[in-house]
C-alpha positions as CSV (number, residue, x, y, z in Angstrom):
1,X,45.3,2.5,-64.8
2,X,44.4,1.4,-68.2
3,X,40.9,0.1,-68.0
4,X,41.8,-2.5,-69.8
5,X,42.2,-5.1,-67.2
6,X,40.1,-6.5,-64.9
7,X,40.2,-3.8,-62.1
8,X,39.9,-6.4,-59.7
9,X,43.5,-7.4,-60.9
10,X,45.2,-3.7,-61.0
11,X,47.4,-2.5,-58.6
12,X,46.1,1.0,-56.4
13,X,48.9,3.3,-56.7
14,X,50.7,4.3,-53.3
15,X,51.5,7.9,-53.9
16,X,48.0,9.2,-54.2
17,X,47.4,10.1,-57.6
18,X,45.1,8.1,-59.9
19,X,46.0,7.9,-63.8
20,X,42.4,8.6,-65.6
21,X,41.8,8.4,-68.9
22,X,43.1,11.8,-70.8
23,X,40.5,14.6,-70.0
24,X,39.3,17.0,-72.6
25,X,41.3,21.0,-72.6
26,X,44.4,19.7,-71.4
27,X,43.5,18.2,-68.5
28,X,46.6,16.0,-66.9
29,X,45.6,12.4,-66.2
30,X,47.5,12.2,-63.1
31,X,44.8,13.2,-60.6
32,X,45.4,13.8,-57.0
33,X,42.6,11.4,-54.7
34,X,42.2,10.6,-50.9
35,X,39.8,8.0,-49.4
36,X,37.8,8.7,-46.0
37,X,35.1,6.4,-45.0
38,X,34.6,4.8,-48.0
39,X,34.1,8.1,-49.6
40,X,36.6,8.8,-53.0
41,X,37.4,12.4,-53.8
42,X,39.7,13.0,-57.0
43,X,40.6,16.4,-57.8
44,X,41.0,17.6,-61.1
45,X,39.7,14.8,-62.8
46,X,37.8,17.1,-65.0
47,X,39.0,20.5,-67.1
48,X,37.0,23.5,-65.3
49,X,37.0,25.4,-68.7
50,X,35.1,21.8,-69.9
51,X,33.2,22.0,-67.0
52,X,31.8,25.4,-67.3
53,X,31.4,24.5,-71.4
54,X,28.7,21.7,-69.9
55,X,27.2,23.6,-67.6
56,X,26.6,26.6,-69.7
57,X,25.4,24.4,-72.2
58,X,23.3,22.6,-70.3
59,X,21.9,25.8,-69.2
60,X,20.5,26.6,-72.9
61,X,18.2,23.2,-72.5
62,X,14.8,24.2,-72.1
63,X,14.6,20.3,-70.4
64,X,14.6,20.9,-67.2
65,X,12.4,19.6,-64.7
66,X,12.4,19.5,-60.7
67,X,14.0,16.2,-59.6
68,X,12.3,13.8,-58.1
69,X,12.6,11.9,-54.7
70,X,11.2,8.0,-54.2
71,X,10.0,6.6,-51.1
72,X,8.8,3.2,-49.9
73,X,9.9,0.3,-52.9
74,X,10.7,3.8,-55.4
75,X,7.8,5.7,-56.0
76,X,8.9,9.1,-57.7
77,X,7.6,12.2,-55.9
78,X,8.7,16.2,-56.2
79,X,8.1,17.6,-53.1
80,X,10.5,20.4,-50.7
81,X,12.5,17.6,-49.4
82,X,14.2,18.3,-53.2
83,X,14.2,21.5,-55.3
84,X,17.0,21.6,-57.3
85,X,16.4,21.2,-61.1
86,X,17.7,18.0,-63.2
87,X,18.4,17.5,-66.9
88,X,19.3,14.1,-68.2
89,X,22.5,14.0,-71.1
90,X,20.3,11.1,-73.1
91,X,19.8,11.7,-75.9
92,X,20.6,15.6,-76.1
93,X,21.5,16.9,-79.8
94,X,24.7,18.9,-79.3
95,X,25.7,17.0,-75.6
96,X,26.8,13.9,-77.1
97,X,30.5,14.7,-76.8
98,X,30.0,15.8,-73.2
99,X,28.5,12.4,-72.2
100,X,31.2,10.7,-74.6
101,X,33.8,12.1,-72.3
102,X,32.2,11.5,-68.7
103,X,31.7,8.0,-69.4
104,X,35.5,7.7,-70.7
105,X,36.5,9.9,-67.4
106,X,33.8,8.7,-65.0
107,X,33.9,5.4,-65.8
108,X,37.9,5.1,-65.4
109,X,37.1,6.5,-62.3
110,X,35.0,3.4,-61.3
111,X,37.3,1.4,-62.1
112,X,39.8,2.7,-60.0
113,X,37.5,2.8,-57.0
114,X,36.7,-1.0,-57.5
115,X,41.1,-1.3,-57.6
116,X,40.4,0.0,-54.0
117,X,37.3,-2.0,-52.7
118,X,37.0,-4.9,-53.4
119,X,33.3,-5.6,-53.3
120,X,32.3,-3.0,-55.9
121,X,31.3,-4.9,-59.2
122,X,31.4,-2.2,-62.0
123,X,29.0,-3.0,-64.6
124,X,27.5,0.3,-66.9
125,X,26.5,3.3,-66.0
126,X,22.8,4.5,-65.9
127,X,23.7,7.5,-67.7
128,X,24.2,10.8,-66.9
129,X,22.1,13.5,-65.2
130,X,23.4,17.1,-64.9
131,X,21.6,19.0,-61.5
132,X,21.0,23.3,-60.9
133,X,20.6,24.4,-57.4
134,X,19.7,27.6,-57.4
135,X,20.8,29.6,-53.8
136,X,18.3,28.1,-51.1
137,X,17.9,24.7,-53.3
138,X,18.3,21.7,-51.1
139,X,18.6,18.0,-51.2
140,X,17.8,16.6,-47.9
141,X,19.0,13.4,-46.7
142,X,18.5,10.2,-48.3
143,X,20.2,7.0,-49.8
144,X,20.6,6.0,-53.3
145,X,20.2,2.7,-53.5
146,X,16.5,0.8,-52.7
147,X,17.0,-2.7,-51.8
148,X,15.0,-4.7,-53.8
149,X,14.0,-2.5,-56.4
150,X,14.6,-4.0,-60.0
151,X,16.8,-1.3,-60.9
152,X,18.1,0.8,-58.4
153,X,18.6,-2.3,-56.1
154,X,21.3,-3.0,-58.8
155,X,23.4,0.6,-58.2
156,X,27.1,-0.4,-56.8
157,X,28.2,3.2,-56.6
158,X,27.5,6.6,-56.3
159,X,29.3,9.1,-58.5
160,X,29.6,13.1,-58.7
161,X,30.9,15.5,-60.6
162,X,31.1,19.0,-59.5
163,X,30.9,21.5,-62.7
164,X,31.0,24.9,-61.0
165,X,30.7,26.1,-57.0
166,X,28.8,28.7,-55.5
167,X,31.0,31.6,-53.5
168,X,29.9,30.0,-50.5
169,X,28.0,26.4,-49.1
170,X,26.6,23.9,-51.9
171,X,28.7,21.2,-49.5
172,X,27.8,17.6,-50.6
173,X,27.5,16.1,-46.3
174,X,27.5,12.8,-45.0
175,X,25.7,12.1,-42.2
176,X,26.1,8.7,-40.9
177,X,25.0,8.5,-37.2
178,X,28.6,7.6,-36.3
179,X,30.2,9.6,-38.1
180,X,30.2,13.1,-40.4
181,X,32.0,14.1,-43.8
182,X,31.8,17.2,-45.6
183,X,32.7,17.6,-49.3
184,X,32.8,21.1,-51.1
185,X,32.2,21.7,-54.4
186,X,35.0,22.1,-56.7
187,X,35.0,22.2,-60.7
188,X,36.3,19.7,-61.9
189,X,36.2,17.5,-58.6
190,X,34.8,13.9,-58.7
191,X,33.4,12.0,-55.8
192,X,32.8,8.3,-55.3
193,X,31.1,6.0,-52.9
194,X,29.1,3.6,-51.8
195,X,25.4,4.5,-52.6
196,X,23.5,2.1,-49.8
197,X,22.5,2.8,-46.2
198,X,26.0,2.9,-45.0
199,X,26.3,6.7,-47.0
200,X,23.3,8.9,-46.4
201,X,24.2,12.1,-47.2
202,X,22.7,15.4,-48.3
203,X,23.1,18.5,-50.7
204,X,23.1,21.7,-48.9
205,X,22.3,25.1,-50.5
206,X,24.6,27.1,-52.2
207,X,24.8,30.7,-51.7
208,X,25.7,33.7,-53.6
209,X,25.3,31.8,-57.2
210,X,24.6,28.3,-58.4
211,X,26.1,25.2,-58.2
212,X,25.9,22.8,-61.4
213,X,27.1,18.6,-60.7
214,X,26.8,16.0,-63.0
215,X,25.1,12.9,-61.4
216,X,25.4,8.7,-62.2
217,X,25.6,5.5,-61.0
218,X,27.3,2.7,-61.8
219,X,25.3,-0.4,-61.7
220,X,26.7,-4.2,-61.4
């Protein structure tokens, strides 16, 4: 897939591999994917040496801060519900390759996903935040989009980006009422879907070490 088209227009390829753009440390660009429920997993869409470079340098930020949850029309609110740690890319002195490269990588990713649905407008990204949990951290279940809200009414898709796994759990679960799919963490992995009520999902802890993912959303 080029990117150049409209990705409306672009043929999915049948022998489950996706062509991203070229990663960084040698990465190949021909990226094995499957499709369950909506959800999009590629594997080794990302270098796991360029992965651990992020999150190691990510670590060094003294920006961290706990991430927030919203309720009602988006009212942002820490509480136990979410105790991992976020740190956006914006505007970081030293990142700006980093975010350079998932918005080549993660966006071509997009673009695929709207090659496979249809109804997925991809606009821009909101930028790029890059999460810690910590053994016990949590993300319970929610949604990402808010209908209505100015801004986050306007998110068309979900996206992740797994930079390093814990030895055990960390598991990215969804948990629609009808019916259940688990994700684990793998560097290097992206995931893709859609971010409404259709997709609740939730972070569970990881265990043993920490688990670093990068975190976006593509916006119509």
């Amino acid at each position: 897939m080029t990117g150049e088209q409209d990705p409306h227009t672009e043929p999915v390829p049948a022998a489950g591999e996706v062509r991203l753009p070229a990663g960084p440390l040698g990465t190949t660009p021909d990226c094995p994917y499957r499709v369950e429920r909506d959800v999009m997993v590629i594997d080794r869409a990302l270098a796991r040496p360029w992965c651990k470079c992020l999150a190691q340098a990510a670590a060094r930020n003294d920006g961290w801060s706990q991430s927030t949850q919203v309720q009602g029309r988006g009212q942002a609110y820490r509480g136990v519900g979410r105790t991992s740690e976020s740190l956006s890319l914006a505007g970081i002195q030293g990142l700006e390759d980093y975010v350079a490269v998932l918005e080549q990588v993660l966006g071509g990713a997009a673009r695929f996903y709207a090659c496979w649905n249809r109804h997925v407008v991809v606009g821009r990204s909101g930028g790029w935040e890059v999460l810690r949990y910590r053994p016990g951290d949590v993300f319970g279940e929610h949604v990402d989009q808010i209908a209505g809200h100015e801004q986050w009414g306007q998110r068309q898709l979900s996206c992740l980006a797994y930079l390093t796994a814990p030895p055990e759990g960390g598991r990215t679960v969804f948990c629609n009422p009808e019916w259940r799919l688990e994700v684990a963490p793998e560097p290097g992995r992206i995931v893709l879907f859609p971010p409404g009520v259709t997709h609740p999902h939730r972070a569970d802890p990881p265990v043993g070490g920490d688990k670093y993912v990068v975190v976006g959303w593509i916006y119509s």
